[in-house]
N, C-alpha and C positions, 0 to 999 in steps of 0.2 A: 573500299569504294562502293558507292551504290548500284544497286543492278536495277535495269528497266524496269524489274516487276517493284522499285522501289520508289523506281521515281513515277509510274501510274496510277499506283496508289494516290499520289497529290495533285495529280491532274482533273483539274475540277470541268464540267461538259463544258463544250464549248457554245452551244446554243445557251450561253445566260446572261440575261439583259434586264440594263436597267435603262434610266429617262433623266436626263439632264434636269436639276431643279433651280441650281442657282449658280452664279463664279462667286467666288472670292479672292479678289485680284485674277494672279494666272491659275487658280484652283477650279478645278469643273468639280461641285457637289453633285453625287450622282443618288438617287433612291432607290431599293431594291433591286441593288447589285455589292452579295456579300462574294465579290472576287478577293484572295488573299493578297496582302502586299505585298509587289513586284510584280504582281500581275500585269500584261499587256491588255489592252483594250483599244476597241476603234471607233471613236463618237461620228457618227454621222450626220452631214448636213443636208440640207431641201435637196443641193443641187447634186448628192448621188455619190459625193466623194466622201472620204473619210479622212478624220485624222485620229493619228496614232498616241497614246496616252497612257500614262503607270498609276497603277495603285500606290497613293504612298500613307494613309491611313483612314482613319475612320472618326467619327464626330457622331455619337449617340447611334442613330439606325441608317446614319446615311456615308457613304464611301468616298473620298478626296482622290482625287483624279489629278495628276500633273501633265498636259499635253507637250507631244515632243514637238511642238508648232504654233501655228499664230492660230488664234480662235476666230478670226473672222469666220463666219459664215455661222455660226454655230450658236443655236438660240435655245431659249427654254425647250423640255419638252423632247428633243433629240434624241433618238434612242443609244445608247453604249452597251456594245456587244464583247463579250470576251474575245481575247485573239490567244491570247497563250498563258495558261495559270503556271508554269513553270517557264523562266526567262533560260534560253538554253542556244549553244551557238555553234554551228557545223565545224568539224575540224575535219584536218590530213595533213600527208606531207603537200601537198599544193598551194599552202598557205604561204611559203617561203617565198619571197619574192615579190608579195603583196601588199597594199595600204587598203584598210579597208575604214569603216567611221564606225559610232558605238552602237550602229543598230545592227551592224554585224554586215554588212553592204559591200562592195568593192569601189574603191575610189578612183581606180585607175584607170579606169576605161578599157582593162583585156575584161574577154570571157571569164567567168565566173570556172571557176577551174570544178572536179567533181572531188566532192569532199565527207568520203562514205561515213562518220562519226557525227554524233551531236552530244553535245554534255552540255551539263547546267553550269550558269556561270557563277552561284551562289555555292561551291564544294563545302563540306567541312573542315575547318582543321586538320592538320594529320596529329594523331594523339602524339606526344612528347617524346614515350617512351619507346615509338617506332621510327625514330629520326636519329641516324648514326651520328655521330661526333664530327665536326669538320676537322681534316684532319689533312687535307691535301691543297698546295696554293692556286689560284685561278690568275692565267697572265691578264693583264690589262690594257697591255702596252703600252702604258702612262709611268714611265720611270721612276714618279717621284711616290707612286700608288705600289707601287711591286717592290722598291727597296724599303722604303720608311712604312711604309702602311699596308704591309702584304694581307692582300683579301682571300678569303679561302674558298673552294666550291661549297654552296648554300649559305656561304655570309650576305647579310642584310647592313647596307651599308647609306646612309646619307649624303648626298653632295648638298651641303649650307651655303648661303649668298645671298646676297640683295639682286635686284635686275641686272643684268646687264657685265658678268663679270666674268662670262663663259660658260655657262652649265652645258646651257646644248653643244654646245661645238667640242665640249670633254664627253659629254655622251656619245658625239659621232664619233670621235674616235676611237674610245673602249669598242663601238659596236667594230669598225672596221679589222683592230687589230689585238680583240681579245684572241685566247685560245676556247673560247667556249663554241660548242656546236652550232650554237641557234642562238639568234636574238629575238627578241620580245619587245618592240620599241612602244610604250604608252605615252603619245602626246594629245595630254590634258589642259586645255584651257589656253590653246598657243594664239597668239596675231593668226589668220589665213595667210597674211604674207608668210610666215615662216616656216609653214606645213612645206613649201616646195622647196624651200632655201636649205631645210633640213635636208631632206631626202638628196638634194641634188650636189649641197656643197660639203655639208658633214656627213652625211651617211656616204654618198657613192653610190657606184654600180656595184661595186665590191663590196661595200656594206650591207646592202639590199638584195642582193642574191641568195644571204643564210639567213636573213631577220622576216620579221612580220612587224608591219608597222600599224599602230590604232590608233585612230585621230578624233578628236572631236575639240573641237576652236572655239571658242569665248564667247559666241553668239549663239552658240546651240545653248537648249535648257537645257537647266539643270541635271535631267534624267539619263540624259544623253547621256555628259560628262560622267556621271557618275558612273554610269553600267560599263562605258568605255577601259574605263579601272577595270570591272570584274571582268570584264569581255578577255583583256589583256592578259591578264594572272589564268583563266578558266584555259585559256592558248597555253602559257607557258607550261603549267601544269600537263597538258595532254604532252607534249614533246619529253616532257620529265619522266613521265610515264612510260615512256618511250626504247630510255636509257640514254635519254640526252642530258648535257652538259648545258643549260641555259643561259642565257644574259638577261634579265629582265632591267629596264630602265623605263621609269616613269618620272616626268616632266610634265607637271609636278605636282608631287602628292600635295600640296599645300591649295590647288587650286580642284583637286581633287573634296577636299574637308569643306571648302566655299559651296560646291555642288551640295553636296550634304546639308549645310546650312541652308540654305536656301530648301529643300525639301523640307528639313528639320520643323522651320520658321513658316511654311506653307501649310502643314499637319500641326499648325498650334503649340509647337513646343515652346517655351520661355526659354529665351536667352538666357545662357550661365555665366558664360565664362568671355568678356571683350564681345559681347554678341554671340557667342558659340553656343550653339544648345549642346543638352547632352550626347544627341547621337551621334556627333559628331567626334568626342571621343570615345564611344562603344564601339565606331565603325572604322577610327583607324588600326587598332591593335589587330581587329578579323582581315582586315587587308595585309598589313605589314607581315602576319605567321601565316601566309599561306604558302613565302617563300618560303625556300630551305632546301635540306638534303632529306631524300626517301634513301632504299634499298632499292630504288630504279636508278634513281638519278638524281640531278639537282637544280633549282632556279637559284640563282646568287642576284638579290634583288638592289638595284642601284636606286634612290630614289632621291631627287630634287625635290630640296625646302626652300621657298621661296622665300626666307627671313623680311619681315612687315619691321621698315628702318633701319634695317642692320640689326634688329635687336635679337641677337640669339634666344634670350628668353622670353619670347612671344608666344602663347597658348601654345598653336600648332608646333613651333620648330621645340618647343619643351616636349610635349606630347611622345614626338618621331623621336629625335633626340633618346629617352628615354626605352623604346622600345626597340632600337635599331640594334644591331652587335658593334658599330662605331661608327663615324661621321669624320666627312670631311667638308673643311672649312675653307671656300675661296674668299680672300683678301681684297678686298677693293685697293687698300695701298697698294699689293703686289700688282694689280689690273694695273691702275695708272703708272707702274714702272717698266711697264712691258714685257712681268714678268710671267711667262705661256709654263705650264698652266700656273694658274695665281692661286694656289694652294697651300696654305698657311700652318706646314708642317708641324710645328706646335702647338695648333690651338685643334690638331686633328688626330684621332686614335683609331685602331682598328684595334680589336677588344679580342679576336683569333689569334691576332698575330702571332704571338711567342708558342702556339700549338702549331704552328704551320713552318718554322723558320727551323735552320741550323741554328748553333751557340755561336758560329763564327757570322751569320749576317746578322743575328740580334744585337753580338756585341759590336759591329759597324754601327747599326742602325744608333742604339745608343752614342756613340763615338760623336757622331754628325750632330746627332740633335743635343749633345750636351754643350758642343761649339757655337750652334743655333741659338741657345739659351742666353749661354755669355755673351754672342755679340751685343743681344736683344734688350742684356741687361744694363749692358753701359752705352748699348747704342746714343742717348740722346749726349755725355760724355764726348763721345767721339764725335759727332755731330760738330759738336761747336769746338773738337782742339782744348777742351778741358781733362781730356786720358792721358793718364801720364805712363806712357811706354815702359815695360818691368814692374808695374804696380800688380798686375793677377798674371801670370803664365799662361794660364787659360783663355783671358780676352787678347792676350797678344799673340797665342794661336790661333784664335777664331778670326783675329785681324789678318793673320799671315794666309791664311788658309778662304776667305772670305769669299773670294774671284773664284778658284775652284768648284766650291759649294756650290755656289750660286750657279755656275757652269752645267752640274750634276743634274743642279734639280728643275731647271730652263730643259724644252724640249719643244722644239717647231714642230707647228702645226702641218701635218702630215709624214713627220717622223716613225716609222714605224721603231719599235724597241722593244726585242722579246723579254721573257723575263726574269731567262740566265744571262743575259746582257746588261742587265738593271741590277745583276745580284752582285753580279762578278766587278761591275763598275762601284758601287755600293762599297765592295770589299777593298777593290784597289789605293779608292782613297781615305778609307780608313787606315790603310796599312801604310800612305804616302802620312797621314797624322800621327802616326805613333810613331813611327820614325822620328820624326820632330820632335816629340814625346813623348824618352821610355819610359818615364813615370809617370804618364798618364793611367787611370785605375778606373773602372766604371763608378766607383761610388766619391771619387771626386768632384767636388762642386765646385763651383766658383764663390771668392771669395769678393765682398763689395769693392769696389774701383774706385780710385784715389783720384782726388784732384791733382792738380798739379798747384 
């Protein structure tokens, strides 16, 4: 970790000033002002007020300015003053309880609680080889997350979806009835209507009592949103620090990588990839490892992809996808069937699991989703009355046993479910299927399905 006398070292004076020369679009070109990027600064207008603005790169001898506000008032010639060469954000335990936005403010209208710590919101990585092994499970309280897709403490995990198919309202309740110490709630890029719908319908009193919520809504720049991320994770980390058990959830990283573009695209970079510059995948991988497990503690990082058409293979959801330790898939089928949460057990892995589970919930876990398979396979068969009943043993277990499942893995909305109750349940009805079938074997498959 670094120490004060490491972080004054990069603290540049703060009397250094430069003079507005030109915009380019929402960019203030500033001259003789070499602040480092991240830097804060606060361009000054006639009438005596200021607005607040980031360094986000350079163009020959002159500095790009991103304002976290509207430029009206703000002409050639305006002086820009430094406000802080390292972006850095007060913590303590008085955080708990709070909503605050990405400039580190309180949203709530209490007093500003006292908050004796500050740390930068840019850490490094923790090196590799001082990160233990996940090796213990984390409840979720989400039955179909804790039997089939057990998460571990400092797993990094994905929730995948189109709009509209539950992300946030599965986030509020992980927050309310995980077993993890502390929540971390990051909402990035949300409607303002649903800043309070969260807090009051999914989160709770009860949710908001152990969490700290960061907010920054679809109107704010770019800068905002973006630092809102580091703001969130630079939090979660000090409680980790701590010897706390974390929750971090972020909603959503995908509108989090648009903040970056839009910076990216502002500082001149060329589009690569669908419009994506590069730093926009150099800057998701340094977000995604900052979760994880220390020798303090752990942040077990939850994060919303906003899949652009449903198409799982879009830049951003490939990118996270790729760097997560597994992803979970909500099902727009399962939405329109009303089925809570619409989580798409097969098309979802948790990549710890079999380090975290007994042989006796692994070989459930298998049991369920080998049934899941075979319905899946001759589902369109059965559909139309083309299955011909005693054609696979397999699909005419997964038909007998179908209602059950589907029983198991349904869970209402405000359902509390610890996650020896999701294990033990888990186990019962694998033990009600092999019953049905003692020659059922885990490395049996299904065989293809007959007409009739």
């Amino acid at each position: 970790m670094l120490t004060l006398e490491d972080h004054v070292r990069h603290v540049l004076p703060v009397g250094l000033r430069g003079t507005v020369t030109r915009f380019v679009g929402l960019t203030v070109v500033v001259s003789d002002f070499p602040a480092p990027v991240g830097a804060l600064c606060r361009i000054r207008r006639d009438d005596g007020s200021s607005l607040t603005g980031e360094v986000v790169g350079f163009r020959e001898k002159e500095t790009l300015v991103l304002p976290y506000g509207h430029l009206s008032g703000v002409r050639l010639g305006n002086a820009v003053e430094l406000a802080q060469s390292v972006p850095s954000v007060r913590v303590g335990p008085g955080l708990l309880g709070r909503v605050l936005d990405g400039r580190g403010c309180f949203l709530d209208g209490r007093p500003a609680p006292v908050l004796p710590q500050r740390v930068p919101t840019a850490l490094p990585v923790t090196h590799p080889l001082t990160r233990p092994r996940i090796d213990s499970p984390l409840g979720t309280g989400i039955r179909v997350i804790d039997a089939l897709l057990t998460c571990g403490k400092g797993q990094r995990l994905g929730i995948f979806s189109g709009s509209g198919v539950g992300k946030s309202v599965l986030l509020g309740q992980m927050a309310q009835y995980s077993s993890a110490d502390v929540n971390v709630v990051a909402l990035i890029g949300e409607r303002g209507r649903e800043v309070r719908e969260f807090l009051e319908r999914d989160l709770g009193q009860r949710g908001l009592r152990r969490s700290v919520v960061v907010v920054a809504t679809s109107d704010e720049p770019a800068p905002v949103r973006l630092r809102a991320a580091h703001l969130a994770i630079s939090i979660a980390e000090y409680f980790r620090d701590r010897g706390k058990d974390v929750l971090l959830m972020v909603d959503s990283i995908t509108r989090v990588a648009l903040a970056q573009r839009e910076i990216g695209l502002s500082a001149g970079e060329p589009p690569a990839t669908r419009g994506f510059p590069p730093s926009v995948f150099a800057l998701l991988p340094r977000l995604l490892e900052r979760s994880g497990r220390t020798e303090q503690g752990s942040i077990t990082g939850f994060y919303s992809v906003l899949v652009e058409a449903d198409d799982p293979n879009e830049p951003i959801s490939d990118t996270v996808r790729g760097t997560l330790d597994g992803h979970i898939w909500l099902s727009r089928r399962l939405a329109h069937q009303a089925h809570w949460p619409a989580i798409d057990v097969l098309a979802s892995i948790s990549r710890c699991m079999n380090d975290l589970v007994s042989k006796e919930h692994r070989d459930a876990a298998d049991t369920i989703k080998r049934l899941l398979a075979a319905y899946r396979e001759a589902e369109d068969l059965i559909s139309v009355g083309a299955y011909q009943s005693g054609s696979n043993p397999l699909v005419d277990l997964a038909i007998r046993f179908r209602d059950p499942i589907n029983h198991f893995l349904r869970q209402a909305i405000g359902e509390q479910v610890s996650f020896r109750e999701a294990v033990d349940g888990l186990i019962r009805l694998a033990r009600e299927v092999k019953a049905s079938a003692p020659s059922l074997q885990p490395e049996q498959s299904a065989a293809p399905p007959t007409r009739k």
